[in-house]
N, C-alpha and C positions, 0 to 999 in steps of 0.2 A: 622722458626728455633728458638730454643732455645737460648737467651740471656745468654753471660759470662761476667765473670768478675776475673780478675787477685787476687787471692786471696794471692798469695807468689810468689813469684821473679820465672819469667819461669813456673809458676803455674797456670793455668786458670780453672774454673769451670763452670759448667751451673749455672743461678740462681736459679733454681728449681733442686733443688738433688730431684732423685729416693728413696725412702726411703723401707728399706727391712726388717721392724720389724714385720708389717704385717706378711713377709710370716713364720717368727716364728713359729716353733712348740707351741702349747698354746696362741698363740695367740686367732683366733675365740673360741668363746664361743657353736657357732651351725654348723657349717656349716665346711668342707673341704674345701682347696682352689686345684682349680686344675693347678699343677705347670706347666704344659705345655704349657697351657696358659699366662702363669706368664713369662713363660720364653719367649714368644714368645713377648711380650711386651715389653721386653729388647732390644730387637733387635730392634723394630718399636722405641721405644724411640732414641734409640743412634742413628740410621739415621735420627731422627728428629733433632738431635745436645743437645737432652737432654744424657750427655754420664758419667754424675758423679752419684755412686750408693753412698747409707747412709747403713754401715750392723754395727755387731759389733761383738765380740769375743762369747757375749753371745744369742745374737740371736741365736737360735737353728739350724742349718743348712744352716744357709742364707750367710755365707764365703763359705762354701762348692760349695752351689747353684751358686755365682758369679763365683768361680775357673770355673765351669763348664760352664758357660755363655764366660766367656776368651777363655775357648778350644772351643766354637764353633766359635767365632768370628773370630777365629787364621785361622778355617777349613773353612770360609765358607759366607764374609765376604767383604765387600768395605772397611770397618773399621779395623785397625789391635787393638790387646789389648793395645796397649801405647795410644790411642783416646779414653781407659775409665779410668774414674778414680774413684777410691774405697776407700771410708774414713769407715776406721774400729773405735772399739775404745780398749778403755783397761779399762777393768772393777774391777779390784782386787776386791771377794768375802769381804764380810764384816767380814764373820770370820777369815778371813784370813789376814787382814789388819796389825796385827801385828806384822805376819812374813815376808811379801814382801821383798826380798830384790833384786839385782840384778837377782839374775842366774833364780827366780821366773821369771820376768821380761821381760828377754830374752826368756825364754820358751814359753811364751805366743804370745810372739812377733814371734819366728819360729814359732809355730802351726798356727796363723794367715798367714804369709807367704805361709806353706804347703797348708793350707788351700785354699786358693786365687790364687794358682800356680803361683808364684810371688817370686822375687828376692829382691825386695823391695815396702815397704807401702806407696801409694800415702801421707795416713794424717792418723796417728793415735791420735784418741780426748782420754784424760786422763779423768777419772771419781773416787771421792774418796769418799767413800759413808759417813764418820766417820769422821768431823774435829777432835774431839777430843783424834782420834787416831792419834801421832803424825807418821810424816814418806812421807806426802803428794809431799812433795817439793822433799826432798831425792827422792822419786822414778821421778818425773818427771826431774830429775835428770840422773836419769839411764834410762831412755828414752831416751837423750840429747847424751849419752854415745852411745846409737843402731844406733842413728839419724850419730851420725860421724863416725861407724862402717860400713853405708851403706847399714841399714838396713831399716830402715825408712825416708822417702823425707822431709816430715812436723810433727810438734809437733800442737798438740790444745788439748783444753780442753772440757769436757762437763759438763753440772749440777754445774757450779760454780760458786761461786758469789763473789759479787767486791773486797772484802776483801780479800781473798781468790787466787783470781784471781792477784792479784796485790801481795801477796806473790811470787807467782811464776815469775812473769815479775821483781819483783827487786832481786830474785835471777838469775834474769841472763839467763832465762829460754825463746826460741824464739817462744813466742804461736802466730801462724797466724790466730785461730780462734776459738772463744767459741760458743757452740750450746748449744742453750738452749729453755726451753717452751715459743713459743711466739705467742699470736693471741687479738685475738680482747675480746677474753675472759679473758685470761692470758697474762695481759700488766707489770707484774713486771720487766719486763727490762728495763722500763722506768726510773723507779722509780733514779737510780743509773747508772749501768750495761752498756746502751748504749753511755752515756756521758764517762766514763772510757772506752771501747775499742777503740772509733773514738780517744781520747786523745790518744792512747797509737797504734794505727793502725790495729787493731784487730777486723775482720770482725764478724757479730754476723752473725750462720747459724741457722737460728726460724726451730726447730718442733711442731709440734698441730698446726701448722698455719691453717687447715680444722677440728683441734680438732673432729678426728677422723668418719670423716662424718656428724657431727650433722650440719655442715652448708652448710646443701642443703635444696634446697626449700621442700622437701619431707616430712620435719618433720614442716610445717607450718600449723597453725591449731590443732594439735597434743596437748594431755593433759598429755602425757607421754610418755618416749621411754621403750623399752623393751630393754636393753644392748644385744648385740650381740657380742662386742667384748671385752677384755681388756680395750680398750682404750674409747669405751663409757662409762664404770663406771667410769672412771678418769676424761674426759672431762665433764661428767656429774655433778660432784660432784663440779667443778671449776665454771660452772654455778648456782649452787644453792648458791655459796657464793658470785656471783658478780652481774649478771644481775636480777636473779631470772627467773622465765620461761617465765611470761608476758614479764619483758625487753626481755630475749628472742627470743620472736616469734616479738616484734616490731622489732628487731632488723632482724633480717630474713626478714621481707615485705620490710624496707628499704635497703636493700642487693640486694631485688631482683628486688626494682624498679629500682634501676641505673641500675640494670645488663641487663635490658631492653634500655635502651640508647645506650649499645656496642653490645648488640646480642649477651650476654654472660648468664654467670650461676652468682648466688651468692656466689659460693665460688671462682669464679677466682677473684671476687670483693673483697673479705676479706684477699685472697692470695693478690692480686696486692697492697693493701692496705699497709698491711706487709712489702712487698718490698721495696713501696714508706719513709718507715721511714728511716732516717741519721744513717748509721753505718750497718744495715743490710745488709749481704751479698748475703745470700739463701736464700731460704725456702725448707724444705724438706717435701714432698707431698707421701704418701705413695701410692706402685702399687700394686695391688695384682691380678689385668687381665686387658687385651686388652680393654678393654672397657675404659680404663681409662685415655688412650694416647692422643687420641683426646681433652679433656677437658686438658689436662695440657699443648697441644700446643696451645689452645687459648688462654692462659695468657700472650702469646706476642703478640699478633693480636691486642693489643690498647693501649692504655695510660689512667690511671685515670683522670679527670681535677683537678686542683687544688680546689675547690668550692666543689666536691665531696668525698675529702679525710679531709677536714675541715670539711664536714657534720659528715658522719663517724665518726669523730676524737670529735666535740661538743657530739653527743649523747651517746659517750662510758664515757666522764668526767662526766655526770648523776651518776654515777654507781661507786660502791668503788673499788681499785683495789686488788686482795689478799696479805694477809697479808706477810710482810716479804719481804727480796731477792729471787730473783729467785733458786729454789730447796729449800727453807730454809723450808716449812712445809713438805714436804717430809722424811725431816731429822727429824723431831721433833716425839720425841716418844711419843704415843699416841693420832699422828693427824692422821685422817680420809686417808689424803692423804698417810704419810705411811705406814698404815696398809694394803694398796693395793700393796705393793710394793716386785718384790721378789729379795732380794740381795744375796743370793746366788748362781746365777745360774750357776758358774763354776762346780760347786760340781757335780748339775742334768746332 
């Protein structure tokens, strides 16, 4: 069974959230995914005790898809829908950042609800794409307002950093959790980020912690990938500025020699890895079929040793970390990284 941990008062999570960006319209590059499948993995998850989903407002149909997973669970089910739990986010569009104001706010917040067939939101994470559009606080703000309306359970943020972050917690603002890019590749939470949540109680939940498939033994040996999704051109490009492909692929044999010690894979090694860091909450593991349940219940089946996450931990310090806070090139225009990036997707 899947491992929890109490992330807000009366709040408990897996530590492995389900992650449902994957099944995004736009996501793959080649390939359909077959949703039936997808969904039927939900089901085997949550009876494994994996029962918290990652979607978000802009995911392309993947609230929709979860409302629909609740109505089966309701129909059909050992599980009633109060045993899942569903952290959306709120995305305000980047051209739109300057009108946000309440009643914006709230609308999103019901269509999310509609969406989710839901009375109220387990955790909505706040995401602002633009510091420099003033107004960031103010709306998490009016989040705060929906949150004591009984609209939403938890406030968190996503894509933010300490600066930033720490704005909103000295306004007053009760963030239980910040999600942001965290693996063995992209360690900029270190830098800052996780010394400020543990200070302040605030659980970190890592996405890319499999950085999108590339850490499986599959691509060992390998002189290139061919992107198949989204999220290999992303995770690819964060390799070319940290490890290089050599560190790389050493770094994959060493992954998969321990993982040979537990009778596991290399990415439950680099996932468990993750875990084991102070302040980290979750990790979020994306599903996109049946096939993939199995591997994410064997991330509780062991314990790393301490001697192997020291290993791990020396041969990543080799290697520079990227540059900035966490989201901070993302934001910067004319980085690589957000030129991949699409901030409008309320509009699509």
């Amino acid at each position: 069974m899947a491992e929890r941990f109490e992330l807000a008062k009366d709040y408990t999570i897996s530590r492995v959230i389900n992650g449902c960006w994957q099944l995004s319209e736009g996501h793959s590059l080649q390939t359909k995914l077959d949703m039936q499948d997808a969904m039927k993995a939900f089901h085997m998850l949550a009876e494994r005790g994996f029962t918290t989903f990652d979607c978000a407002d802009i995911y392309t149909g993947t609230e929709e898809f979860l409302g629909e997973f609740l109505t089966e669970i309701k129909s059909g089910s050992t599980l009633s829908p109060h045993d899942i739990q569903i952290h959306t986010k709120y995305v305000p569009d980047i051209n739109l950042l300057s009108e946000v104001d309440y009643n914006y706010t709230e609308k999103i917040i019901d269509r999310s609800l509609q969406r989710q067939k839901r009375e109220v939101l387990d955790l909505v994470q706040f995401h602002w794409w633009d510091y420099d559009v003033p107004g960031f606080v103010e709306t998490a703000g009016d989040l705060l307002k929906l949150k004591e309306k009984g609209k939403i359970r938890n406030i968190a943020v996503t894509n933010f950093d300490t600066k930033h972050l720490s704005e909103l917690v000295d306004a007053g603002i009760p963030i239980v959790s910040c999600q942001n890019q965290y693996s063995v590749f992209d360690r900029r939470p270190e830098k800052e980020l996780l010394e400020y949540c543990k200070s302040k109680g605030i659980s970190l939940l890592c996405y890319g912690t499999l950085s999108g498939g590339l850490l499986a033994e599959k691509w060992i040996g390998q002189t290139t990938i061919q992107p198949e999704t989204r999220s290999h051109v992303k995770y690819f490009q964060v390799i070319e500025d940290t490890l290089g492909w050599d560190g790389y692929q050493e770094l994959l044999l060493m992954l998969q020699r321990i993982a040979k010690k537990y009778s596991v894979k290399a990415s439950q090694i680099a996932t468990k890895y993750i875990l084991s860091q102070q302040g980290v909450g979750a990790s979020i593991i994306g599903v996109r079929n049946s096939r993939h349940v199995e591997s994410n219940a064997q991330i509780f089946t062991f314990e790393l040793d301490h001697s192997d996450i020291e290993e791990i931990k020396q041969f990543l310090d080799h290697y520079p970390i990227l540059d900035g806070e966490p989201f901070e090139l993302e934001r910067t225009i004319g980085s690589k990284y957000r030129n991949i990036m699409k901030m409008n997707l309320n509009e699509e």
